[in-house]
N, C-alpha and C positions, 0 to 999 in steps of 0.2 A: 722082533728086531728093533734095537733104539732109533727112534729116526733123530738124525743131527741137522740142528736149526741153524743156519749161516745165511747172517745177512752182511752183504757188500753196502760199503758206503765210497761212492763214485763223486768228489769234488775235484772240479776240472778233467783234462786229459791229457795222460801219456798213452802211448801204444796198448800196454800193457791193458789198461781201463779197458778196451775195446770186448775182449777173450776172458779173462781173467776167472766169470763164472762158469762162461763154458771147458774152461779145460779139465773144472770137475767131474761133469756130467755128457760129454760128448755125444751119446747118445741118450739122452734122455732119458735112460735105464733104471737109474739107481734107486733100491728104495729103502736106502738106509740115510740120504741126503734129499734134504728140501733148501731151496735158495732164496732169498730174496735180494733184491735191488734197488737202491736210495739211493739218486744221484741229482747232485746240483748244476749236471751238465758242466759247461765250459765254464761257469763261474765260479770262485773260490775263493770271494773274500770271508771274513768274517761272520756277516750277514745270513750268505748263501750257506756258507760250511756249517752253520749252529744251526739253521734248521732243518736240513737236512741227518746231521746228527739227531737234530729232538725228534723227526721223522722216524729215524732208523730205531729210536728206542721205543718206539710203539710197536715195533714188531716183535713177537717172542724170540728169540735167540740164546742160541748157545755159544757161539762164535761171531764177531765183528771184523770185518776183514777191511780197514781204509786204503785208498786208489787215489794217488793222487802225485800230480808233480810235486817236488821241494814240500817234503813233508815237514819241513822245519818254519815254513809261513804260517803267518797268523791262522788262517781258516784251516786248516788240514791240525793244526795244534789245536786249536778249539774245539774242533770235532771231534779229535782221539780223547782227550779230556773229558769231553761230558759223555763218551758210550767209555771208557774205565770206570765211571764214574757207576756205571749200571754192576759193579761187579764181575761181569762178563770179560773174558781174555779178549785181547784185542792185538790183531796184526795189521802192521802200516808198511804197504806196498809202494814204492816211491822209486826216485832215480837218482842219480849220484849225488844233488848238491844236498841230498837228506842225510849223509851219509853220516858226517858227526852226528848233528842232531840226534839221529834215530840213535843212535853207539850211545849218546850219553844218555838217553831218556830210557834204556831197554829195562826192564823189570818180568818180576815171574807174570806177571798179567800183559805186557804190552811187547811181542816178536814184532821185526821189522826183517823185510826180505828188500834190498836195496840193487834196481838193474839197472847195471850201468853201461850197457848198449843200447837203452830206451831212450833216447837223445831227446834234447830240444829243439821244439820246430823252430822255423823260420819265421818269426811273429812279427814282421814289419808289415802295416797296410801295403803301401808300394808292393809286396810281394808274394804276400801270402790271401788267397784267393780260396772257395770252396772246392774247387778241384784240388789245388796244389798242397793242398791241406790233406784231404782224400788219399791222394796217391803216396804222400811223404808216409802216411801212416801204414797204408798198404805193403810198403816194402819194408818200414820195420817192423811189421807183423811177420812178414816171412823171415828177415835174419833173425826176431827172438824165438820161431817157431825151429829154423832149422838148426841153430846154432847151442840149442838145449835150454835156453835162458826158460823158456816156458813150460819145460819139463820139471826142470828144477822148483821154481813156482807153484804147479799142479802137486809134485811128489812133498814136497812142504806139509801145503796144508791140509792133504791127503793123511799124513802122519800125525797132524793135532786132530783131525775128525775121527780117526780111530782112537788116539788117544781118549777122546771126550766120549767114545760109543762104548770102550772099556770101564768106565770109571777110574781113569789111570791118572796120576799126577802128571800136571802138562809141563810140557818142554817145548816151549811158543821156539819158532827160528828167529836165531838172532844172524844172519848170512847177508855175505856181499856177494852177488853173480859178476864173477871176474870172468876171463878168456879160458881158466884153465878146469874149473869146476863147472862151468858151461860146457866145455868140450866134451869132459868126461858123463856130461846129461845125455848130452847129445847121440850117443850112443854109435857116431859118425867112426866104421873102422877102415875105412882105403887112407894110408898116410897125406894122399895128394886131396883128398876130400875135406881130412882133418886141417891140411893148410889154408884151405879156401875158409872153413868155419873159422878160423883163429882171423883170419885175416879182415873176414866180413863180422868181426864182433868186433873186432880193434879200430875198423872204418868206421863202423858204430858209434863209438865212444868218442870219435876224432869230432862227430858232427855237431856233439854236443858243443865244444868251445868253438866250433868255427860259427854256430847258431847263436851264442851266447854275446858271443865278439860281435856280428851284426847285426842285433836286436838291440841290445843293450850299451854297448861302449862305444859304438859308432855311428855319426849323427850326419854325413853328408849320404846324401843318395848316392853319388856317384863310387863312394869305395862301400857301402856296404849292400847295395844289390848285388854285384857280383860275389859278398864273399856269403850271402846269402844263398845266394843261386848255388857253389859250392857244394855248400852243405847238402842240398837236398841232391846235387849229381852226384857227393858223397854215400848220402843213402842209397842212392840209383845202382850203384856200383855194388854197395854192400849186399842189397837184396840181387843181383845178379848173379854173385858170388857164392851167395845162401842157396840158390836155384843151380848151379854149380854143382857145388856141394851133394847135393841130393839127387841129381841125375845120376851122378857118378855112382852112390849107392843104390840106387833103383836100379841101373843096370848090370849093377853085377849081384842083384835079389839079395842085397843086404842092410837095407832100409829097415827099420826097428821099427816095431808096433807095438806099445803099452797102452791097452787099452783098459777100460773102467766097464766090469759084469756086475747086474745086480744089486750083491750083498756088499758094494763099495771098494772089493779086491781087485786088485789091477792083473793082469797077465800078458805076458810077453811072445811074440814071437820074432822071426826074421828076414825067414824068406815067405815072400807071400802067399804060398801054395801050402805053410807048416798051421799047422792048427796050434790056436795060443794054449802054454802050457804056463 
């Protein structure tokens, strides 16, 4: 069996950075996929991004997968650049303000997968703390987990890794994770379940500009803590919703399970007692 070499290049953090590897190999099963991990942490200038890149091409690889916010900054552009540079196909995972950027740069070597319920934190000292930081990611792990943004993701580069184990001409993703091709990941079928997922990815997306507004455009403490604070009872709300969502499907034993056997083939069941077929 071909083993497929995929190494992640992790400059800075959105949500997504967190999971990203694991939703390949959930159980640590697989042995048609080997992983690696180069991350420059919470840093992503320039500096940090190019050597973390020159890091990541000392690994053997088949596939380069970048993680990073605004993949359109200098450091996340400098890193995608010099691992193309290796020949090797390369996908940039990012959040919505990458969104032109990635649209104009795509090529047969360079897929970009753009989630845009992976919001911006709260980055004001005044605000943002090691807990607060913590928990804001905590609960958009659970709306991109239950709302399908993460499936969507996983089912991606799942399709370029068999592509690369066939010898197959690659078809890198060029996709934006909207409300509505989330939903349909998500495999969420009670209609009143499916409202909460729409709702808790659209709350999602809302965090970003109310984070963006208080970071960035607004300079007295007294109006931008609160609209700070916001955001993350925004997120509070959204992953509530997500948790929602999934109760509802768990009690009525129709919560989806796609999971990853062995030889890299995913299999599906529904109700928890069916054996995956």
């Amino acid at each position: 069996m071909l083993m497929v070499k995929v190494t992640f290049v992790k400059i800075g953090f959105i949500a997504t950075t967190n999971l990203v590897d694991a939703l390949l190999d959930e159980r640590a099963s697989r042995k048609d996929l080997t992983m690696r991990v180069v991350s420059s942490s919470v840093k992503m200038d320039e500096e940090d991004a190019i050597d973390a890149a020159k890091l990541a091409l000392t690994v053997p690889s088949d596939l380069y997968v970048v993680v990073s916010p605004n993949a359109a900054l200098a450091g996340p552009v400098k890193a995608r650049e010099l691992l193309l540079g290796s020949g090797k196909p390369v996908i940039v995972i990012s959040d919505d303000p990458s969104r032109k950027n990635l649209k104009e740069s795509a090529s047969e070597k360079l897929g970009y997968i753009v989630v845009t319920a992976d919001p911006m934190i709260g980055a004001k000292q005044a605000f943002l703390d090691p807990v607060e930081m913590a928990l804001f990611n905590s609960d958009a792990i659970r709306v991109l987990a239950v709302t399908g943004a993460f499936r969507i993701i996983q089912t991606e580069l799942d399709k370029v890794i068999e592509q690369i184990k066939n010898n197959e001409t690659l078809k890198l993703p060029q996709i934006v994770i909207e409300k509505e091709n989330s939903l349909a990941a998500s495999m969420v079928t009670n209609p009143y379940a499916q409202g909460k997922v729409i709702a808790a990815f659209e709350a999602a997306r809302r965090v970003a500009n109310l984070s963006t507004e208080g970071t960035f455009k607004v300079e007295e403490p007294e109006r931008y803590l609160p609209i700070l604070t916001a955001a993350h009872e925004l997120m509070r709300q959204a992953a509530i919703l997500s948790d929602e969502a999934r109760e509802i499907e768990k009690g009525n034993d129709t919560a989806a399970r796609v999971a990853h056997f062995s030889k890299g083939e995913s299999r599906k069941k529904t109700k928890l007692s069916d054996k995956y077929s």
